[in-house]
C-alpha positions, 0 to 999 in steps of 0.5 A: 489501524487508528487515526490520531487526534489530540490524545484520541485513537479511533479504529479505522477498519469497520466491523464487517457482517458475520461470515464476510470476510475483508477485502482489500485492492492494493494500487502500485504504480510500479513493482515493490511500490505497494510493499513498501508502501503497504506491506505491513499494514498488508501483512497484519492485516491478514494476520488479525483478519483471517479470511481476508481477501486481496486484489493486488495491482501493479500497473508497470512492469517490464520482464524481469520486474514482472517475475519480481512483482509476481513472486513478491506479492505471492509471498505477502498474500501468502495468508490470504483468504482469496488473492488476484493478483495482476501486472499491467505492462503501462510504460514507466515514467510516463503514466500522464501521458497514458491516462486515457488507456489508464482510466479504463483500466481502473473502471475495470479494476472498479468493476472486478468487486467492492473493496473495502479499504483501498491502499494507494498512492498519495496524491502530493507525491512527487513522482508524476506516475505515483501521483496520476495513480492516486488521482485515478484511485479517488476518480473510481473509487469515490465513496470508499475508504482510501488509504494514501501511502508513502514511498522514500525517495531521493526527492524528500517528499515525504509529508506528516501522515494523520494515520498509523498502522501500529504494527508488531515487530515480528511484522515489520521485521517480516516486511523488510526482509521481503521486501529486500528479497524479493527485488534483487534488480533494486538493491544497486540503488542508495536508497534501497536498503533494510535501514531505509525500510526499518528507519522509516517504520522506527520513526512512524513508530515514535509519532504513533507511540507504536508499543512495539516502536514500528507502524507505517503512515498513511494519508487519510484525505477523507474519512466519515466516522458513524 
């Protein structure tokens, strides 16, 4: 995980004390938001990291698409040193007008532990429930590294990233198949398909020089390096 400057690649995730083992919070605003997002920077980290602990968090979901977003990211925490994973019932589409009860459940979330690195969503999204989570995220978590991710949509708003997860094929190819598996209800849509996925990650790969041709993209809005 670097950020990119001219010619420069920095590590991103710092040295933890011996024995400590990482930990992450994961936001999404619906189910599969934070697999497409995230899934591989997720997936390698846990990988690389053994030991690493997962707070996983999707803020709607109805029904069907709760039993999706349980099942999902049990299979992606499945290498997990430790996993809690919940799904909130906020309505769809209509997080801005739920701010209130919405704020308190991320002082909540804040008050479950110490994360730290926070994947989330980028606050330029266009989609308002995308877009009110990540405003949340930066009012709770203010001194913490925060990663904004993207999500492909019928909108274009995808924007240049200024941070990369390089990630090994066997992890981005891992990626996509779950992420097609485990959201049936999704894969009626035109966008929803293992090219969408593998497209995006092949050009991210190009711009990170990725050796392996595949990273994923963040937006890192503030970093301190020392």
């Amino acid at each position: 995980m670097a950020t990119r400057g001219a010619g420069l690649m920095l590590p991103l995730v710092p040295a933890l004390p011996p024995g400590r083992p990482l930990r992450l919070l994961c936001l999404g605003a619906h189910a599969d938001d934070i697999e497409i997002g995230c899934g591989g920077a997720v997936l390698q980290l846990l990988d690389t990291r053994p030991g690493t602990e997962v707070h996983w968090v999707v803020l709607s979901g109805t029904p069907d698409r709760r039993r999706e977003a349980e099942a999902s990211a049990a299979r992606f925490l499945a290498g997990a040193g430790a996993a809690r994973i919940e799904v909130l019932d906020f309505p769809d589409a209509r997080f801005p007008g739920a701010f209130d009860p919405l704020k308190d459940a991320f002082e909540r979330i804040r008050g479950a532990g110490t994360p730290d690195l926070i994947f989330t969503h980028r606050r330029a999204d266009r989609h308002q429930d995308h877009r009110t989570v990540a405003e949340l995220t930066w009012n709770a978590w203010r001194d913490h590294l925060v990663l904004e991710y993207e999500i492909p949509k019928y909108e274009g708003d995808l924007a240049p990233p200024n941070c990369y997860v390089p990630l090994t094929r066997e992890v981005a190819e891992r990626k996509v198949a779950l992420v097609m598996e485990g959201f049936p209800s999704q894969r009626g849509k035109h966008w929803f398909d293992a090219e969408t996925f593998r497209g995006l990650l092949r050009l991210r790969g190009l711009e990170a020089a990725a050796p392996s041709t595949y990273a994923e993209a963040f937006h890192a809005s503030k970093l301190v390096l020392g």
